[in-house]
C-alpha positions in Angstrom: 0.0 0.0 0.0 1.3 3.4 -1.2 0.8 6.3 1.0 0.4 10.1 -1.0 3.4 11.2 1.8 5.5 8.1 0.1 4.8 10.3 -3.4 5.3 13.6 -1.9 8.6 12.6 -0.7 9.9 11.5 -3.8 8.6 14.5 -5.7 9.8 16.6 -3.6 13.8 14.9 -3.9 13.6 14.7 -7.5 12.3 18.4 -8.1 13.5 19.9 -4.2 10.8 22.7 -3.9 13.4 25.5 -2.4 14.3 25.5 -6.4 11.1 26.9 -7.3 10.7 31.1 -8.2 9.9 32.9 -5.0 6.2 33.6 -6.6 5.5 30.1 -7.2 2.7 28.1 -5.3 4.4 24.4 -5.3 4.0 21.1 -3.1 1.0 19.6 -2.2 -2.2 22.0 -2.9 -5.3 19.7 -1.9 -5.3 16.4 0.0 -4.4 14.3 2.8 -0.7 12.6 3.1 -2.1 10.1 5.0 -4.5 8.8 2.0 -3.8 5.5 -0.3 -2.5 6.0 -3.6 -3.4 3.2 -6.1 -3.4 5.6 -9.6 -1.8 8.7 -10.5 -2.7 10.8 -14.0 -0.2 13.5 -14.9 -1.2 17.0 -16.6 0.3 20.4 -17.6 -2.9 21.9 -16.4 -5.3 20.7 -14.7 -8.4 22.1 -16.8 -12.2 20.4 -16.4 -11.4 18.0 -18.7 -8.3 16.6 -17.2 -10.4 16.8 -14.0 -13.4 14.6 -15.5 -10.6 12.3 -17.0 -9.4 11.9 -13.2 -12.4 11.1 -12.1 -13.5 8.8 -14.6 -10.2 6.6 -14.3 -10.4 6.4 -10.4 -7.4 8.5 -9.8 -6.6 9.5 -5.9 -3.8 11.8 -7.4 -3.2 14.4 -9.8 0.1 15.9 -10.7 0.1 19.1 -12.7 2.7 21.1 -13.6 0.6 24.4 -13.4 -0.7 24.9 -9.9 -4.3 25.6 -9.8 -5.2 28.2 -6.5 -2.5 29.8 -7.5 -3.3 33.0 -6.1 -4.9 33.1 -2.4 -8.7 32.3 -2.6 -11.2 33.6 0.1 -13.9 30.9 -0.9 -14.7 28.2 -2.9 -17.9 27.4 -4.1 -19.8 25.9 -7.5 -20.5 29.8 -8.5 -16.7 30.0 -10.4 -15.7 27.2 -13.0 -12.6 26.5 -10.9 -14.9 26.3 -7.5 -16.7 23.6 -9.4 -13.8 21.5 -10.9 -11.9 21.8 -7.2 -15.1 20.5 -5.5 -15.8 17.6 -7.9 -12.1 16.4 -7.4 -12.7 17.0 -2.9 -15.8 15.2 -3.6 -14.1 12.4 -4.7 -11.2 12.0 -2.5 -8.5 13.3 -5.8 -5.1 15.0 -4.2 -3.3 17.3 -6.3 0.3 18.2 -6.3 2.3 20.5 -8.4 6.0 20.8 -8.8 5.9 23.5 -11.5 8.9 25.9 -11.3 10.7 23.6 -9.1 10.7 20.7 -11.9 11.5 23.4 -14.4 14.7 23.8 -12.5 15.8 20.4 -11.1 18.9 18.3 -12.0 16.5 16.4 -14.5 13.6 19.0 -14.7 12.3 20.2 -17.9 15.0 22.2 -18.9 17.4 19.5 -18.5 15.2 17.1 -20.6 15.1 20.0 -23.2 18.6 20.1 -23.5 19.2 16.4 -23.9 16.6 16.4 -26.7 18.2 19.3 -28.9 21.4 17.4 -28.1 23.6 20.4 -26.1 26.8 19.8 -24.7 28.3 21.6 -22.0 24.7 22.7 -20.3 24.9 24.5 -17.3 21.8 26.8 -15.3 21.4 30.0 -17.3 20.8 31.0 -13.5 22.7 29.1 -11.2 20.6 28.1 -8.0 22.4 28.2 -4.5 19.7 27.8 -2.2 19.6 23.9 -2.9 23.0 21.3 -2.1 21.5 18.0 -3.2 21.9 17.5 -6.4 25.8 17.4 -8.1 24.0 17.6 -11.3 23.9 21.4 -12.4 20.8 22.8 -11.0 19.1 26.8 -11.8 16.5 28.2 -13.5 17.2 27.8 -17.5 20.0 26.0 -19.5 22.5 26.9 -22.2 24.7 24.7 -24.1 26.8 24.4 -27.2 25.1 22.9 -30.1 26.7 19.7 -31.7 28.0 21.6 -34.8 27.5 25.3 -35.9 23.7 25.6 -37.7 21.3 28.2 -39.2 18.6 29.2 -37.1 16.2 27.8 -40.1 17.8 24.5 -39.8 17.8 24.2 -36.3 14.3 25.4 -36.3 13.4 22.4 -39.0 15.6 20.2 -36.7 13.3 21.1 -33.3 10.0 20.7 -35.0 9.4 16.7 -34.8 11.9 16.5 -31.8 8.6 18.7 -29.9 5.9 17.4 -32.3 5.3 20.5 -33.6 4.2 22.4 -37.2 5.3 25.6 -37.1 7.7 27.4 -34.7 7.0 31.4 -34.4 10.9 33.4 -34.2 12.3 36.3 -34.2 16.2 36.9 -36.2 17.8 36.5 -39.2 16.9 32.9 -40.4 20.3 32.6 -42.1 22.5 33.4 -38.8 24.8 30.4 -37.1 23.8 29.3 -33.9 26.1 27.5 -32.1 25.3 28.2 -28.4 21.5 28.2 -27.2 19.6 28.8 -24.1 16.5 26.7 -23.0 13.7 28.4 -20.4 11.0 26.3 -21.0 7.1 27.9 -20.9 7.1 31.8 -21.1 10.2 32.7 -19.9 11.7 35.4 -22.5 12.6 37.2 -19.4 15.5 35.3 -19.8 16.5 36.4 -23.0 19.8 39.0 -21.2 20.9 35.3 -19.5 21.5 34.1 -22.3 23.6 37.1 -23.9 25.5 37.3 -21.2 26.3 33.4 -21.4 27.0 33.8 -25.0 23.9 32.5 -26.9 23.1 33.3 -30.3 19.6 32.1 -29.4 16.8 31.5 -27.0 14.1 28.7 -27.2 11.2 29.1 -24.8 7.8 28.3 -25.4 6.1 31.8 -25.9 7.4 35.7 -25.5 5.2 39.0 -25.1 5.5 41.2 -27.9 7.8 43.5 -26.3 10.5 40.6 -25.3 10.5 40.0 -29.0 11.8 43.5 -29.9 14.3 43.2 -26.9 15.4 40.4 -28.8 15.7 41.7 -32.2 17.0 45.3 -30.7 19.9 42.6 -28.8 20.5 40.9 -31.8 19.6 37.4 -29.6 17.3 35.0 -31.7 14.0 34.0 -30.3 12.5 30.4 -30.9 9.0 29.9 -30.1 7.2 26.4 -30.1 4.7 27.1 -27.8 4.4 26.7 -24.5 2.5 23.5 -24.5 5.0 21.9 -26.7 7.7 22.9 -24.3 6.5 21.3 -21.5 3.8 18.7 -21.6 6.1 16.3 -22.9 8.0 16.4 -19.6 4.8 15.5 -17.8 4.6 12.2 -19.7 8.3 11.5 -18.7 7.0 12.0 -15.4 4.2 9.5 -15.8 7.2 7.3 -16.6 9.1 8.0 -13.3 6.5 7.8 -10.9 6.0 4.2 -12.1 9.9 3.1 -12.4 9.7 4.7 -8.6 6.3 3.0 -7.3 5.9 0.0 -9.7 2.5 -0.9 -7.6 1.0 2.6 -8.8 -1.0 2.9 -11.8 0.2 5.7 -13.4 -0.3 7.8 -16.9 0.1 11.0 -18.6 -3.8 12.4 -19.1 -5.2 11.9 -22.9 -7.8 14.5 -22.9 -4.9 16.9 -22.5 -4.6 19.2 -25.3 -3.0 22.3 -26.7 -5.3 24.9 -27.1 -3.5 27.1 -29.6 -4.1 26.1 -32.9 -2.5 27.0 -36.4 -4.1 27.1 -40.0 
């Protein structure tokens, strides 16, 4: 029998939650740790119809990436669409967890997984964290690295599509420039567009910018590689899936299917 504190524990060594930004709302948001686990569905957001999917399958756990009561709530009812989806999953005894900015960050957090995918060597934090001692993996918010051999930023762009199971990729630069060092801050995190200038990146890949980080990037004369946010990180929540059931083989445990990415493209 697998407690939810057995979970907690191990989510909380393999993405420590003292990595997380200072504005995050990580850990566990609704349940008891004293409750069985038997079945665990992991999301990137925990919408209604991830919810109804949890519900359906007999989950007692969901893990999300983005937190839901993110902000501090002074009552929960049926009157809100959120009220309602929190109350249904209460109702029937679902937990929810999040790890958000913290697995972003970790040794082997989304960032790290991103990096491993495009294939960087030498990847290091774009910010170093120094809060946490655990890991002797590099751990921060962001990563850069040096790409296997000099490419285009249109290749690499044609490269990164199927590697995140995407069409089309939004950018900002000259599609004919080398890249040879890129930074990685997976979601929307063009804020860290000066981190990597100052590491030396001809490039940035994050999932989606404001307009204005795009002309910062073009007036810095830094690329800017959009996927999309979803395609930036919901694959990470599968590998997830696949971690929680190498750790607790008794679990039943799988990435949600109703899951999808809202933005679309003709």
């Amino acid at each position: 029998m697998i407690r939810l504190q057995e979970v907690i524990s191990f989510l909380r060594e393999f993405a420590p939650p003292e990595l997380a930004e200072d504005w995050d709302n990580v850990g566990l948001l609704i349940g008891d740790p004293a409750d069985e686990i038997r079945s665990v569905l992991t999301c990137l957001t925990l919408t209604a119809n991830v919810a109804d999917e949890a519900i359906a399958r007999g989950v007692q756990l969901i893990v999300t990436h983005h937190p839901v009561l993110f902000r501090p709530v002074q009552r929960l009812t049926a009157e809100t669409s959120e009220g309602r989806m929190l109350l249904s999953l209460i109702r029937s005894g679902i937990s929810v967890y999040s790890p958000h900015t913290s697995y972003d960050s970790a040794a082997d957090g989304i960032n790290a997984q991103l990096a491993r995918l495009l294939e960087l060597q030498d990847v290091q934090p774009l910010r170093p964290n120094v809060r946490s001692d655990r890991n002797s993996s590099p751990i921060g918010s962001g990563r850069f690295g040096t790409l296997p051999h000099a490419t285009s930023l249109r290749e690499f762009i044609e490269r990164i599509k199927p590697a995140l199971r995407v069409s089309t990729v939004q950018f900002v630069g000259d599609l004919d420039r080398p890249i040879t060092k890129l930074g990685i801050a997976c979601g929307a995190a063009a804020e860290f567009l000066r981190d990597a200038a100052q590491h030396g990146c001809e490039a940035l890949l994050t999932g989606e910018a404001r307009f204005h980080s795009c002309l910062e990037a073009e007036s810095s004369n830094i690329a800017l590689i959009l996927p999309g946010h979803f395609a930036t990180e919901r694959p990470a929540m599968e590998q997830l899936a696949n971690v929680l059931h190498a750790r607790f083989a008794e679990l039943v445990v799988q990435a949600s299917q109703s899951e999808y990415d809202p933005v679309k493209f003709l």
